[in-house]
N, C-alpha and C positions, 0 to 999 in steps of 0.2 A: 378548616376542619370539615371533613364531612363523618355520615353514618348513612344506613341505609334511607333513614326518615329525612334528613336535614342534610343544607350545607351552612357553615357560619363563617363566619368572616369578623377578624377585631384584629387592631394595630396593639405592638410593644412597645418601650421605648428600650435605649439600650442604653445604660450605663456602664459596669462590668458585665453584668447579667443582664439580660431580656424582663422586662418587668412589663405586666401590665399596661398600657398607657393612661398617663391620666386623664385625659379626654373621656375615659371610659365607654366610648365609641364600641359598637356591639349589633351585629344587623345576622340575621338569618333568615329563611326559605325551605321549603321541602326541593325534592332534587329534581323536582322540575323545572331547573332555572335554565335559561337560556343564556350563552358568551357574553353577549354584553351587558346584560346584567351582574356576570363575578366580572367580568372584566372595569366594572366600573368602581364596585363594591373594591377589588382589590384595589385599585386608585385612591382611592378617596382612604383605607385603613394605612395605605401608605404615607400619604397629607397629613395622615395624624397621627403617626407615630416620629417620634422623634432619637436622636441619639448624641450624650449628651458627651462619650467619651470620660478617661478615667483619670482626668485632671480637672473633674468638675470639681467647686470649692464644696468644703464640707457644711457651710451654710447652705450653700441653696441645695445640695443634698436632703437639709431637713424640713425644708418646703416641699422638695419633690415627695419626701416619703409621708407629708398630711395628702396630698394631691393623691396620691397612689392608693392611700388607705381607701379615701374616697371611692377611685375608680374601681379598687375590688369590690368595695360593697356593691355596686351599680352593676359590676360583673357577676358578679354574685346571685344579684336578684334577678339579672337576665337569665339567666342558666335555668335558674329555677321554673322561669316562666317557660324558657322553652323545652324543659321535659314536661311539664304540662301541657304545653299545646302539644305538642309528638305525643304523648299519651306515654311518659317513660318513667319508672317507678319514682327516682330522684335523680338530681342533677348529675351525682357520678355513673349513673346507668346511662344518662343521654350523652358524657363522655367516653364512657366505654366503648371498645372496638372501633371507635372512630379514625379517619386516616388525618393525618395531619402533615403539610405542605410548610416546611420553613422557607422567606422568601427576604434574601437583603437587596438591600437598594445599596448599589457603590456609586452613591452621587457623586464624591469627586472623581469616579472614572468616568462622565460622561451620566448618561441615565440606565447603567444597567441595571437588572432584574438578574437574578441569581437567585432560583427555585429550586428546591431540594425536596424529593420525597425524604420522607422519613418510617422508620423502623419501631414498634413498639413493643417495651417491654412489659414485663410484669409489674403489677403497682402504677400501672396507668403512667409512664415516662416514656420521652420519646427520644429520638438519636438521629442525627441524618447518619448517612452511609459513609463509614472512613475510604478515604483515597483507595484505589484499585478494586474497590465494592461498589463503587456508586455509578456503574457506566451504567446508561438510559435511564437513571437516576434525575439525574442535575440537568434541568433546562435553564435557557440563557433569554432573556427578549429584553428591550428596551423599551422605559416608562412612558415614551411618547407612541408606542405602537397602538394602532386603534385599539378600542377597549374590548371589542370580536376577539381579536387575537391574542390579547392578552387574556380573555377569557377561557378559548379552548387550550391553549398555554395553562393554564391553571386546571383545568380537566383534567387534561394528558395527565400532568403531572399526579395528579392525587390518583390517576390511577396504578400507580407503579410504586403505590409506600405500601407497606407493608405491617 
């Protein structure tokens, strides 16, 4: 996620839905960052998101959802801190107008990256681009490319969401 002040960086995990992770892992910077600093930052939020698939048992669904509660809190109170240090009125002002970069890992194909700008609506929700909209959209790199390159790979990319 970036805004004109800041860029952030935090993992999800995936169940049906994209959830927080419970790691609640959470790092930001003003945008003076250099490649391999996101390029690293994106590594390490990848390590810690996980994907649990929709045949996880409904027990440990209700482990994961104390886990989660947790990580949004943690999420939560980062937020808050970093519209404070940015100087932003509250946490959904230092969300707002911000670009935001969806990014899957198809680990059993290999280590790809599959980076999507994305589109934002009203009410603060985002969208990547449906097929035949998303050309120079969607970039592609693999997880073991130096963290340089997957850094301006993540640049690029947030510059073409909308």
């Amino acid at each position: 996620m970036q805004t004109e002040r800041y860029v952030a960086v935090y993992p999800h995990d995936v169940w049906s839905t994209a959830q927080p992770s419970e790691v609640g892992w959470f790092v930001h910077r003003p945008n003076d960052f250099d490649h391999a600093w996101l390029g690293l930052q994106l590594k390490e939020a990848l390590a810690a998101s996980s994907f649990r698939g929709l045949k996880a048992r409904n027990s440990e669904f209700e482990v994961y959802k104390r886990k989660i509660q947790e990580a949004k809190e943690k999420r939560e109170t980062a937020w808050s801190q970093l519209a404070q240090e940015y100087k932003y009125k509250d946490k959904d002002a230092a969300q707002r107008k911000a670009k935001l970069l969806i990014i899957y890992w198809y680990f059993d194909r290999g280590q790809l990256l599959d980076m999507r700008a994305t589109k934002r609506f009203r009410g603060g929700k985002y969208s990547a681009w449906p097929e035949g909209k998303n050309v120079g959209r969607v970039f592609q790199a693999d997880y073991d490319d130096p963290v340089e390159v997957l850094g301006e790979m993540v640049a690029v990319a947030l510059t073409r969401c909308e």
